[in-house]
N, C-alpha and C positions, 0 to 999 in steps of 0.2 A: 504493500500500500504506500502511496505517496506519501511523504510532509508533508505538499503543501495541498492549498484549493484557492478555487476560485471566488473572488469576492468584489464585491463592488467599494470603492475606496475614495472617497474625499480627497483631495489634491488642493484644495486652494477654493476660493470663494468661486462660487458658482462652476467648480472643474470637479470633473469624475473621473474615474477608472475605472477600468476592469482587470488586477491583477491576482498572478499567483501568489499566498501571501501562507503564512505557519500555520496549519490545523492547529487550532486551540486544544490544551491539551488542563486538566487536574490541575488548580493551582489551590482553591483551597476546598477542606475535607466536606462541605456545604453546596460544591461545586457540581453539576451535570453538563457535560456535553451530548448536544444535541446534532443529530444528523437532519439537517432541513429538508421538509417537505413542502412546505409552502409560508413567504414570506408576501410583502405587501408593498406598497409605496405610500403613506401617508402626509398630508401636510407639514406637519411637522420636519417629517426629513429636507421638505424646501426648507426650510427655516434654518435646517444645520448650513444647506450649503450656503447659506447669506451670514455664515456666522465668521469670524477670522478665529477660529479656533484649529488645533493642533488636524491633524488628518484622522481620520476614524474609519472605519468601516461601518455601512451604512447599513440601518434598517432596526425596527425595533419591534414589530409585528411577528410574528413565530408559532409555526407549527411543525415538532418535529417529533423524529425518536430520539431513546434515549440509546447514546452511544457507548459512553463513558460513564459511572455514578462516585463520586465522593465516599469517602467512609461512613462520612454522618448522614447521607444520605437515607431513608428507611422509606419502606413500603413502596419503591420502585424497579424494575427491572428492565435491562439492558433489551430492547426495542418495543420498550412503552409509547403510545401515542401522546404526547403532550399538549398544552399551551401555556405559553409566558405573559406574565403581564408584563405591561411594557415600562409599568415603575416597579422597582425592586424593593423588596422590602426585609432585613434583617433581622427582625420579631425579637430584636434586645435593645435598642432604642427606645428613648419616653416618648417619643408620637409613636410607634410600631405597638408597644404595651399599653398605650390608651385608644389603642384603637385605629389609630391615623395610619395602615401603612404606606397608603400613595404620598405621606408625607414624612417617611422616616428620613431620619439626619442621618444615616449612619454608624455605626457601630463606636464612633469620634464623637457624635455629636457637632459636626461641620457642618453639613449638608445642608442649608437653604432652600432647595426650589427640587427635593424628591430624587431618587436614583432612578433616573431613564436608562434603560436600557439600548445598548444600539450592538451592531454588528452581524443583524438576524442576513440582510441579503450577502450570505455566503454560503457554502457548500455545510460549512457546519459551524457551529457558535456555541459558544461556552456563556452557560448561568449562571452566575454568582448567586447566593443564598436561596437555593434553587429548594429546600425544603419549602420554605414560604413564598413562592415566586413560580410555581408550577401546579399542573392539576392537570390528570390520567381526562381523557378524551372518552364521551359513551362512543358505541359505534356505530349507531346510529345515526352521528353528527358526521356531519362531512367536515372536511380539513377547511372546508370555507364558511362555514359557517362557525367552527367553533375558535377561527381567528380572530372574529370580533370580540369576543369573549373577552381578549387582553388589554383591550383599548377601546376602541371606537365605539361599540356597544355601552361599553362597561363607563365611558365616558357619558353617553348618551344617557343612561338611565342616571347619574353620579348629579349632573344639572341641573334633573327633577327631584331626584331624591335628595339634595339637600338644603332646600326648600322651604320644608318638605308638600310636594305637590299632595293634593289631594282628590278624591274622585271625583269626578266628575270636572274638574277646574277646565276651565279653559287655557288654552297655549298657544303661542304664537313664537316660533322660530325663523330668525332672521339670518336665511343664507343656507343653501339645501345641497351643500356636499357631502361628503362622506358622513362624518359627526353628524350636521343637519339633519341627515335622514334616518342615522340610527336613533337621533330625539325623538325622530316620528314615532317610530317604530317603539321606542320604550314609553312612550306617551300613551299611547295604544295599551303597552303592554300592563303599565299603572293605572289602567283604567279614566284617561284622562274621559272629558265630553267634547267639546270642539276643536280641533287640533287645524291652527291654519300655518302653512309655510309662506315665504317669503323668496323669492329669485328669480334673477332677471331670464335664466336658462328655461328652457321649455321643457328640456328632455326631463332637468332635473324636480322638475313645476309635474309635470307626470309622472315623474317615480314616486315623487313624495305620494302621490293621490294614491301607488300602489302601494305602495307600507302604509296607509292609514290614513293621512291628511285628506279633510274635511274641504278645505277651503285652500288654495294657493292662490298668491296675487303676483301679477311681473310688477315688480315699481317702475318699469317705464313707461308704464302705460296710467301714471296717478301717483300721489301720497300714499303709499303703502299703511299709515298710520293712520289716515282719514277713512281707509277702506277697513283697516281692521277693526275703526271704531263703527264705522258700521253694521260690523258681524258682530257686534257686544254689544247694541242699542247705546252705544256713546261711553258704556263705563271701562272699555278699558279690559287688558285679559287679566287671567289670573296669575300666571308664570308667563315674561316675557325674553326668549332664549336669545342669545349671540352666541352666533354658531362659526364664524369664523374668524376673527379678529379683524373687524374694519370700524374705526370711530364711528362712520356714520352711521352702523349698522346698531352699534352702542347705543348712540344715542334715539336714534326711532324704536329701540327697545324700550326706554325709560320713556318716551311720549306715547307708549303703548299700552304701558303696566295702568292697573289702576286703582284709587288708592286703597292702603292695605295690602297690595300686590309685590309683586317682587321681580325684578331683573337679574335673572342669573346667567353668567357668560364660561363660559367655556376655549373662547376665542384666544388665540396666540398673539397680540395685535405689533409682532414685528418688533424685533432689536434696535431700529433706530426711532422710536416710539419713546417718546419721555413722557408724555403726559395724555388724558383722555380726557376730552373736554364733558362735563351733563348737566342737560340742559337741564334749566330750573323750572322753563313754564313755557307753556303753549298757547301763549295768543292772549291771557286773562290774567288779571292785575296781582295774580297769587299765585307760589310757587308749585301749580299743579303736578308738574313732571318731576317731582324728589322727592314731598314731604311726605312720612310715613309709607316707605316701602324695604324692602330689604333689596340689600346689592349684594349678590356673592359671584365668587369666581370658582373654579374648581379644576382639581388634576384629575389626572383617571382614577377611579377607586380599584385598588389591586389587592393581590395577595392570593393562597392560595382558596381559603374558602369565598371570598367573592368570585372567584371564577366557578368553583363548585356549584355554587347556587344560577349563576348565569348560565351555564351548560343547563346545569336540569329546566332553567324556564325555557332554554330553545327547543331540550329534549321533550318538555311535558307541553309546554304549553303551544310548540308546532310553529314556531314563527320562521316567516320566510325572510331571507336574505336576500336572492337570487337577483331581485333588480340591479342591489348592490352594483353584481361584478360586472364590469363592462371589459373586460379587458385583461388579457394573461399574457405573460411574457418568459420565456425560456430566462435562465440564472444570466447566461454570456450576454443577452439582449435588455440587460436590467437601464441601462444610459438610453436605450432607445423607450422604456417604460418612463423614465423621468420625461424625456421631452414630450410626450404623445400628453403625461399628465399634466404639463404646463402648457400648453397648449389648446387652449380653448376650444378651437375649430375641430378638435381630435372626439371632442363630446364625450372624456373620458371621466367615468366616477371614481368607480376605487378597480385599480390594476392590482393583479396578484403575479409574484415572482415564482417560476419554481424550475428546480437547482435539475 
């Protein structure tokens, strides 16, 4: 067998590769290497290549076997099906023992802004504290459906859930890509009542209607905010979502909530990003768009029994992905998957990698 594989590699701000680079091998006894079967392209990974940080190997979305296991590793074996969440989490840290793991520090107590994972698009990738960071696959689930599980799902129900949405609420999500759609879809799945999307895409204005959404508006065609006060008789929804990181998408969220209500974001909104402006009022002499609402932001909720629980609700309660995938690309063709996904015209939602 080879050292090495093939991997997709960061080289510099907005430059890729595709080289041979080390199989990752046991570095510590909490450690799984996984042999990839199916990896992803998410927004996020644009956002590494706009970053001036060190070279990495790209990808954080993962579904693989198990290749290799750790000593401390238990109740796994060597060609397990798995999935990763795409923040790590070390179960010995004060956010990982209260609860928080999409917000542990690390085993230091350093860590800031959560352990993402990266290096899934390659031939194989190593987990770090992969007891807590992993969860066996039914088989029932296809490799595509239970990679959302790690992220973009797990994201998507994380915005309503901590909220915390309630039945029947009304929702409005602002921007219907990947994330976007799985809001739908977990909006649905928490039992929301009216569920409306936001996007100027048509394809993706028709996917959302197929995971659930009620109601989709183009904002080019009107005030998206004028129109969803129309579908509330004027008050406004109950959860108002940012689903991609755009200010102005921020802000017609908060002239959407109403009051009582809450704007919750999910959105990346970009490293050259210092500040988000929101707005205090809408047209009337009183700060209608802020007072008494909640604002939260959120990571992906991970770990491994959040994944357990997400698996069984795709398993039991039968939810489709399938509009999802638009798009698979062979491991060596991963650079021609980035451009087709930045590329608008390509009409691409979520691309899936595999090795």
């Amino acid at each position: 067998m080879s050292d090495t594989m093939l991997a997709c590699v960061r080289k510099g701000v907005d430059q890729l590769a595709m080289e041979q680079i080390p199989i990752p091998t046991i570095q510590e006894p909490t450690d799984v290497i996984l042999k990839v079967r199916l990896a992803a392209i998410c927004g996020t990974d644009v956002h590494f290549l706009e970053l001036p940080i060190p070279d990495i190997t790209m990808g954080h979305e993962v579904v693989g076997e198990i290749d290799e296991l750790g000593d401390k590793v238990e109740g796994y074996q060597k060609g397990d099906r798995v999935v990763m969440s795409c923040m790590l989490a070390c179960g010995k840290c004060a956010a990982c023992l209260q609860g928080e793991p999409s917000a542990c520090i690390g085993p230091g107590g350093k860590v800031q802004h959560g352990l993402l994972m990266h290096g899934c698009q390659a031939e194989y990738v190593r987990v770090p504290h992969a007891p807590n960071s992993i969860c066996k696959i039914p088989d029932s689930l296809t490799d595509e459906q239970a990679i959302l599980a790690g992220d973009i799902f797990s994201t998507g129900m994380g915005v309503l859930e901590r909220v915390p949405m309630r039945t029947g609420d009304t929702i409005a999500i602002f921007a219907l890509g990947p994330l976007g759609l799985c809001t739908v879809k977990a909006a649905r799945a928490l039992g929301a009542g009216k569920v409306i999307g936001v996007d100027p895409d048509p394809l993706r204005r028709e996917t959302a209607e197929k995971m659930g959404a009620n109601v989709t508006i183009d904002p080019g065609e009107g005030d998206p905010v004028a129109k969803i006060m129309g579908e509330t008789d004027g008050f406004g929804v109950d959860i108002s979502v940012e689903a991609v990181g755009l200010a102005e998408n921020l802000q017609a969220a908060f002239k959407s909530a109403r009051i009582g209500g809450a704007i919750s974001s999910l959105g990346v909104y970009g490293f050259a990003t210092q500040e988000l402006p929101i707005p205090l009022q809408t047209g009337t002499p009183v700060p209608d768009a802020f007072y008494h609402r909640k604002f939260l932001t959120t990571l992906c909720p991970s770990g491994h029994f959040r994944l357990k629980r997400l698996l069984d609700l795709m398993e039991y309660g039968k939810l489709d992905f399938s509009p999802l995938w638009t798009n698979s690309f062979p491991l060596e063709k991963t650079i021609e998957g980035y451009e087709t996904f930045r590329d608008h015209s390509k009409k691409a939602i979520k691309i899936g990698i595999k090795p």
